[in-house]
PDB file with one MODEL, atoms N, CA, C and O in Angstrom:
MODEL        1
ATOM      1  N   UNK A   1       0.855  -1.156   0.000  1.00  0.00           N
ATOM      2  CA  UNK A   1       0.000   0.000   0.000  1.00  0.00           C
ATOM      3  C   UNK A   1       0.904   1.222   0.000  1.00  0.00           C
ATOM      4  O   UNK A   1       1.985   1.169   0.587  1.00  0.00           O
ATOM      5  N   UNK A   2       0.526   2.272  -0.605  1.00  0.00           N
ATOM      6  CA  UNK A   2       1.280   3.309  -0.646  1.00  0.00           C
ATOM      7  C   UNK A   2      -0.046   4.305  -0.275  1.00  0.00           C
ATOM      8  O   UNK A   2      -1.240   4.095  -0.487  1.00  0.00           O
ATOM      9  N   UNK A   3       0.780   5.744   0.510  1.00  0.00           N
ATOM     10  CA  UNK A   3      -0.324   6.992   0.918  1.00  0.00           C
ATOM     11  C   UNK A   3       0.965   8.143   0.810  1.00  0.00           C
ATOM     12  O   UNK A   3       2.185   7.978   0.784  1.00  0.00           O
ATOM     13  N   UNK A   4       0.080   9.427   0.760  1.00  0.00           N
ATOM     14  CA  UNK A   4       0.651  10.552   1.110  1.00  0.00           C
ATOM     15  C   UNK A   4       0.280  10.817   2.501  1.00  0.00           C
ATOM     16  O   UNK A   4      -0.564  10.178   3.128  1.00  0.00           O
ATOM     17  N   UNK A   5       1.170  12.094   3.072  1.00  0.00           N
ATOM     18  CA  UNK A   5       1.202  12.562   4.231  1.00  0.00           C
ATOM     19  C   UNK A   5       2.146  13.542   4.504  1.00  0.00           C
ATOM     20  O   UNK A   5       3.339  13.255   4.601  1.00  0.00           O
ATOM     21  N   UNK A   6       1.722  14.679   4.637  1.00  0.00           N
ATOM     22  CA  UNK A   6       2.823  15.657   4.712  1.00  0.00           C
ATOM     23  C   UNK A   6       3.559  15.989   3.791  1.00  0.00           C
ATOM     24  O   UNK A   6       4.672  16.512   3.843  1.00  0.00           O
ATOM     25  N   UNK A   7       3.090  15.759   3.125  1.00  0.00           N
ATOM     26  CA  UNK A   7       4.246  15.784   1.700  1.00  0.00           C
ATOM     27  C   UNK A   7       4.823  14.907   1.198  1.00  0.00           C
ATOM     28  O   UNK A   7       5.277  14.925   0.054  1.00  0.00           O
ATOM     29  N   UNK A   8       4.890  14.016   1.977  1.00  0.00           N
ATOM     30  CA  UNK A   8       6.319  12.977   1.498  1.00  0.00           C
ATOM     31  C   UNK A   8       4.902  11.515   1.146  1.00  0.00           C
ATOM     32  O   UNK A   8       3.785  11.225   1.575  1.00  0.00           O
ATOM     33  N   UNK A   9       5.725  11.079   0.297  1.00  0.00           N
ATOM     34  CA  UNK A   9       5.039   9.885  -0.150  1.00  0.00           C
ATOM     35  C   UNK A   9       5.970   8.162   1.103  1.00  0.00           C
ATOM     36  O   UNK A   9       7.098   8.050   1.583  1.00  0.00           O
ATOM     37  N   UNK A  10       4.707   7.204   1.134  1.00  0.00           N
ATOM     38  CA  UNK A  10       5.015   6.291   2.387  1.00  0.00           C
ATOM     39  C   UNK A  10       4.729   5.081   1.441  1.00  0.00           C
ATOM     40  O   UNK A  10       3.719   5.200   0.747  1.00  0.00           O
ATOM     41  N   UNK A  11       5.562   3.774   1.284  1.00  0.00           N
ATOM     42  CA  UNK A  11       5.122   2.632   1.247  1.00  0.00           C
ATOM     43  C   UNK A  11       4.601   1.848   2.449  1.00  0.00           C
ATOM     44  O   UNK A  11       5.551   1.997   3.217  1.00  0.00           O
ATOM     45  N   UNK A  12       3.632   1.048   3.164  1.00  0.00           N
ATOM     46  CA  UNK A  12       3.641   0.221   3.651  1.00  0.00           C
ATOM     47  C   UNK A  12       3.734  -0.806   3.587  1.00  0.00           C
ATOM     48  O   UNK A  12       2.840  -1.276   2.883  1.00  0.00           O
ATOM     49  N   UNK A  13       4.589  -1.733   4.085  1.00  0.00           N
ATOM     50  CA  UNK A  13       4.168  -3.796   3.789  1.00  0.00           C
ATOM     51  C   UNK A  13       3.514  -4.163   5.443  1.00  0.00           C
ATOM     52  O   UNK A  13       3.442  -3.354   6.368  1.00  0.00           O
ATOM     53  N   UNK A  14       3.156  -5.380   5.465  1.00  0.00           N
ATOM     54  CA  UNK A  14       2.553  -6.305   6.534  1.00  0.00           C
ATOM     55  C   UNK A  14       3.295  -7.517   5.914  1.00  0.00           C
ATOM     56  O   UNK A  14       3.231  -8.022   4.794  1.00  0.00           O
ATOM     57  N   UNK A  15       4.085  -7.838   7.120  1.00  0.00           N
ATOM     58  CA  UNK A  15       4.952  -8.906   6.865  1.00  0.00           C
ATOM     59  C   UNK A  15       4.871 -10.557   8.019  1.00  0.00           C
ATOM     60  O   UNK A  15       4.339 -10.295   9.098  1.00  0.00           O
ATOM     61  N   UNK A  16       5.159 -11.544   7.926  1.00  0.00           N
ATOM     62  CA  UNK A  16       4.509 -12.097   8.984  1.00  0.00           C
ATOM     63  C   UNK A  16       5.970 -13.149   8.427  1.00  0.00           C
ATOM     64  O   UNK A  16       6.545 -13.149   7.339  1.00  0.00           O
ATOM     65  N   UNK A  17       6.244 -14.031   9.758  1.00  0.00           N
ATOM     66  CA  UNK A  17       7.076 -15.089   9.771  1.00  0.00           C
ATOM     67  C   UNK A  17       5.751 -16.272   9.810  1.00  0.00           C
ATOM     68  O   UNK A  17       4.560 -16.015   9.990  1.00  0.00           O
ATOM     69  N   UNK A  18       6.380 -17.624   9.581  1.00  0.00           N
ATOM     70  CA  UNK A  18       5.575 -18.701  10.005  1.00  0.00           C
ATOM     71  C   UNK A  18       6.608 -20.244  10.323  1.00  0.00           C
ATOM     72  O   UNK A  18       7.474 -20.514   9.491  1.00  0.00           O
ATOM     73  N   UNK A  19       6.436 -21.082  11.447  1.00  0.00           N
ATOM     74  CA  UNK A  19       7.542 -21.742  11.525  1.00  0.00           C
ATOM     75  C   UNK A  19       7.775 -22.670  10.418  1.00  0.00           C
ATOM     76  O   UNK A  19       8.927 -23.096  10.330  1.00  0.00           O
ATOM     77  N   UNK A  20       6.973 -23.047   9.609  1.00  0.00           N
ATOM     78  CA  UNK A  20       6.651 -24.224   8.714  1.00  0.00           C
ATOM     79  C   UNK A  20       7.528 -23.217   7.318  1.00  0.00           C
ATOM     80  O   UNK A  20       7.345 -23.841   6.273  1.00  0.00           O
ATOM     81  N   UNK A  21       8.249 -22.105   7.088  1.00  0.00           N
ATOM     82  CA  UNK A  21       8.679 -21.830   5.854  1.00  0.00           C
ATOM     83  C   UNK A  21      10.164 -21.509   6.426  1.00  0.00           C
ATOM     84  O   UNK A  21      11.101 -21.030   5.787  1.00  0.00           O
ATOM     85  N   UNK A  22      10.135 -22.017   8.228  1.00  0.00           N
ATOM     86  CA  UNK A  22      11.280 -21.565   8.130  1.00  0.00           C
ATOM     87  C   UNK A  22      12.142 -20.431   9.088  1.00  0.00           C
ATOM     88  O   UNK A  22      13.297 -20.526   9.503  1.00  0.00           O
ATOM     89  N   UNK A  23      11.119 -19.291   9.291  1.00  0.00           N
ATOM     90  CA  UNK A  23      11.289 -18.185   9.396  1.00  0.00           C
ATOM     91  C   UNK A  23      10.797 -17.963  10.532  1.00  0.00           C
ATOM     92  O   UNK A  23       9.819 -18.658  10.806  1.00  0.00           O
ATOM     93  N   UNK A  24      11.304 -16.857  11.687  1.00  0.00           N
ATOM     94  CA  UNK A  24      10.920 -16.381  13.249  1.00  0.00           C
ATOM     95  C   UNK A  24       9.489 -15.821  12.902  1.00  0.00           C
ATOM     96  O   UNK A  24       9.178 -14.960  12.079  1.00  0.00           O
ATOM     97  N   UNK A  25       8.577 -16.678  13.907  1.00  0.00           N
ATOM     98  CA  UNK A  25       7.495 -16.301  14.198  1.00  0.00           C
ATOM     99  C   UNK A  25       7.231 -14.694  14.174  1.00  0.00           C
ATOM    100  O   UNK A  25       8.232 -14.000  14.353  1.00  0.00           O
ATOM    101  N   UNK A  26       6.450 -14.276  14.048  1.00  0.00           N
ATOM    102  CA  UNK A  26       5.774 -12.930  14.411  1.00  0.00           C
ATOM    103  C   UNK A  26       5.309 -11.674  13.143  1.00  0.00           C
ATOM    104  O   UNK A  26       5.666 -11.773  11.969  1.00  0.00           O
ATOM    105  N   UNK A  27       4.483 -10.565  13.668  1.00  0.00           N
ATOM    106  CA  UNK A  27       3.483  -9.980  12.646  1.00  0.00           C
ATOM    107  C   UNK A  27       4.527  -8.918  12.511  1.00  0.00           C
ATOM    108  O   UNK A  27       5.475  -9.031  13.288  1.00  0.00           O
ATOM    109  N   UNK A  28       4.545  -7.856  11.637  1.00  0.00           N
ATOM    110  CA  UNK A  28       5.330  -7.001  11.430  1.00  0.00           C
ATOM    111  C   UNK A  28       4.295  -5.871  10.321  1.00  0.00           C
ATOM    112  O   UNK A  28       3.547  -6.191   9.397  1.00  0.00           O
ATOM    113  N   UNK A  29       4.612  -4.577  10.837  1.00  0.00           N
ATOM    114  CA  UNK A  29       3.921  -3.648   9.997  1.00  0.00           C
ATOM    115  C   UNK A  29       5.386  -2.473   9.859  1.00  0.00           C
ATOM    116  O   UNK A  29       6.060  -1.988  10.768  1.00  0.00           O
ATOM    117  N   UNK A  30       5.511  -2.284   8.281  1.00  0.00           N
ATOM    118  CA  UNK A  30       6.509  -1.440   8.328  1.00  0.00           C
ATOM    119  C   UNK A  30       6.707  -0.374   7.045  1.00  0.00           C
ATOM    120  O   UNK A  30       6.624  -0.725   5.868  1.00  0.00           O
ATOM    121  N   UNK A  31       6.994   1.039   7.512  1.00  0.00           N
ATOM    122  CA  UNK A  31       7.010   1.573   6.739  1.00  0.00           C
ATOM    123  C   UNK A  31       8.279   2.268   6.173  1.00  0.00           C
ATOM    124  O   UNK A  31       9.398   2.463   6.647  1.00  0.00           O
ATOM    125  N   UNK A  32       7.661   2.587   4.916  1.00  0.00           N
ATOM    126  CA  UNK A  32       9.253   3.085   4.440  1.00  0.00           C
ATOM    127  C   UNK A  32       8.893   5.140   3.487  1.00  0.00           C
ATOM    128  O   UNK A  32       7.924   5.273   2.740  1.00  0.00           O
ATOM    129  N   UNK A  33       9.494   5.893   3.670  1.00  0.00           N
ATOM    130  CA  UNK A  33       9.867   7.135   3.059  1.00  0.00           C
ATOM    131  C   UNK A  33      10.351   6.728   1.854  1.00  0.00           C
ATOM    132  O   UNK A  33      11.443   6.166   1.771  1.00  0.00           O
ATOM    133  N   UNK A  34       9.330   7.054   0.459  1.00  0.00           N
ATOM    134  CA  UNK A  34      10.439   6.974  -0.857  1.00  0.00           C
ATOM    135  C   UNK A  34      11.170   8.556  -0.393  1.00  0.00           C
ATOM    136  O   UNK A  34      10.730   9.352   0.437  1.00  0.00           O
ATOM    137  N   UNK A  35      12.304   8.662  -1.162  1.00  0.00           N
ATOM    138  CA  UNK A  35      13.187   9.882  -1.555  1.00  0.00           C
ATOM    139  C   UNK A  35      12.149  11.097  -2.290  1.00  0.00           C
ATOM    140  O   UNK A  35      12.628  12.161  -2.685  1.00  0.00           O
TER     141      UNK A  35
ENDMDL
END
C-alpha cells in the first residue's frame, strides 16, 4: 500500500514469519519514506 502525508510519499508492507517456511514467528507492519 502506498499513501501521502505531509508531503512525502510512504510505502507500507505487513509482513509475517511462520515456523513451517522456516522463518521467526511474528506480525510485522513497516514503513518506508520513498526519496
Amino acid at each position: 500500500m502506498t499513501y501521502e502525508a505531509g508531503g512525502k510519499q510512504y510505502v507500507v508492507t505487513v509482513d509475517g514469519g511462520h515456523g513451517s517456511f522456516g522463518t521467526k514467528l511474528g506480525d510485522y507492519v513497516r514503513a518506508y519514506a520513498l526519496p
